[in-house]
N, C-alpha and C positions, 0 to 999 in steps of 0.2 A: 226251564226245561219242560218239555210236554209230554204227557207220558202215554203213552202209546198201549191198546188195549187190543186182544185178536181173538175175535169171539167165535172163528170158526171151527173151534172143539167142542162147542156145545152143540152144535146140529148133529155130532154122533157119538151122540151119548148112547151108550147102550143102558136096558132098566130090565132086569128079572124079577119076579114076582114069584115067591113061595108060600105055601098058607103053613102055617102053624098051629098048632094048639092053642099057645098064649096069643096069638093075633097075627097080622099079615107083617113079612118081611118084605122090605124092598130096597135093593140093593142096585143102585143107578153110579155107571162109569164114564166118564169123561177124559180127555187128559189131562186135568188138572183136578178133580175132584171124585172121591169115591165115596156114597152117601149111604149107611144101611140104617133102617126105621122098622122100628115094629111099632105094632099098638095092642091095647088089651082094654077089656071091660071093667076093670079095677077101679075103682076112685080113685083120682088125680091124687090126697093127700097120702095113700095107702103104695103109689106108684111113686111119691117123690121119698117115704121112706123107706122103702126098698131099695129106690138109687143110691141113696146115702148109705144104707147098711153094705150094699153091692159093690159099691166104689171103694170103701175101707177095706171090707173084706178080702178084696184082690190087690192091696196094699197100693192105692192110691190114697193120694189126700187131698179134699175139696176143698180149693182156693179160694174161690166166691161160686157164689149166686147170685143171678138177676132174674127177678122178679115181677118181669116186665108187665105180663096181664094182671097183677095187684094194680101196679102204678098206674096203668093204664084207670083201673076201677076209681082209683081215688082220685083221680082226672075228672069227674065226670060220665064214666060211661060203665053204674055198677054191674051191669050185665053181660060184660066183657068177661070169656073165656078165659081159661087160667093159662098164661106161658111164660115158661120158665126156661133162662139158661143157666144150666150147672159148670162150671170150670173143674178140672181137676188134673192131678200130676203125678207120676210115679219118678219122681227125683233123681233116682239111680239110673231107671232110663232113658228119662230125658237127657242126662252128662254123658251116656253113651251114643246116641244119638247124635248128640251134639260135637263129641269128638269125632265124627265121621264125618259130619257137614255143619255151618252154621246158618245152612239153608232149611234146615229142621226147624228153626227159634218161627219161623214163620207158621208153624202147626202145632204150638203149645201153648199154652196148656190145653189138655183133649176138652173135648167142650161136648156136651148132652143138650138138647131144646128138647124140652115137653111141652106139650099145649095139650087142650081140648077142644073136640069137634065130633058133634054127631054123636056124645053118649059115649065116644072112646077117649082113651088119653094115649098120646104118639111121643116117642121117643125117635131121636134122630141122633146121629152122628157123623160127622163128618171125620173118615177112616185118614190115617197117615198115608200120603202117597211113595209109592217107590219112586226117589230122583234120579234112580241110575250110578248112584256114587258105592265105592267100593266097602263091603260089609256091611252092609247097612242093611241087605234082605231079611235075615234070620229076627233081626231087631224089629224094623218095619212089621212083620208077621206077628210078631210077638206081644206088640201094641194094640197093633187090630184086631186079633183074637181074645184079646182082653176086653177090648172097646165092646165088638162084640156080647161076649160071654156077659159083659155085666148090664149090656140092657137086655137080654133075656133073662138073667137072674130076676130084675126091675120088673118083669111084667110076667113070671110066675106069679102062680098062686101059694103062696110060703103057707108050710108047716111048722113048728117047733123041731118037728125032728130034719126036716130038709135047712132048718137053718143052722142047727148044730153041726150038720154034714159038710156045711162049705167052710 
C-alpha cells in the first residue's frame, strides 16, 4: 500500500505574532497543526525547571524526556545548543478524549521542544487540533489552555511567593 501525503494546507498557514513580557508568542495555524512558542532570556537549566515544576503543578505527569542536544554533544559536536523534547499527560483527560475519538491517541502524549538559539531558550508546542467529532470542543480548549498556561508559567520569572500562588 502507498501512502499518499497532501501538502496543500501548508501554503495557508496563517502565523500571528504577539510580544509579551516573558518573550515572543507565536501561534501558527494550518489544517492539520496548531503550533504556539514563546521564548525568554532565562537559562535553558532554570526554563527546563520550571517546565517540570509547571507540568505537575497543572496535574500532568512527564512521561519522558529526550535530550536530543546532550546526545547530539556527546556525538561529537560539544558546542551544540541544548534541545530538548518533554512528553507529558494528564490521564483523566486523555480517557476522555479518547472516549470521544480514537483519533486523539494520534496527539498524545502533549509534547514541549525547547532548544536554544541566539541567547534565548524557545518552547514550543504542538496544540490538540479540533477533529470535528461530537463533545470534544470544551475538552480540546481545555488541553490547549493548559498546554498554553504552562509554557508561560515555564518562561516567567518565578518568585517564592508566585510559586506558592499556583
Amino acid at each position: 500500500m502507498r501512502a499518499q501525503y497532501n501538502f496543500g494546507h501548508l501554503w495557508c498557514a496563517l502565523c500571528v505574532a504577539v510580544l509579551f513580557s516573558c518573550g515572543t508568542v507565536l501561534v501558527a495555524w494550518s489544517a492539520e497543526t496548531l503550533v504556539y512558542r514563546v521564548s525568554t532570556d532565562k537559562t535553558y537549566e532554570d526554563v527546563m525547571e520550571d517546565l517540570s515544576f509547571s507540568i505537575s503543578s497543572n496535574n500532568y505527569r512527564q512521561t519522558s524526556r529526550n535530550a536530543i542536544g546532550h546526545a547530539i554533544q556527546e556525538r561529537g559536536a560539544p558546542n551544540f545548543e541544548e534541545a530538548t523534547v518533554v512528553h507529558f499527560c494528564n490521564l483523566e483527560l486523555a480517557r476522555k478524549l479518547l472516549e470521544v475519538s480514537r483519533d486523539y491517541l494520534i496527539h498524545m502524549p502533549c509534547r514541549v521542544v525547547i532548544w536554544e538559539a541566539e541567547n534565548q531558550v524557545f518552547l514550543e508546542a504542538k496544540l490538540v487540533p479540533d477533529l470535528g467529532k461530537a463533545n470534544e470542543t470544551v475538552l480540546v480548549d481545555q488541553i490547549n489552555d493548559t498546554l498554553i498556561k504552562i509554557l508561560n508559567q515555564a518562561t516567567e520569572r518565578w518568585t517564592a511567593e508566585n510559586k506558592l500562588n499556583q
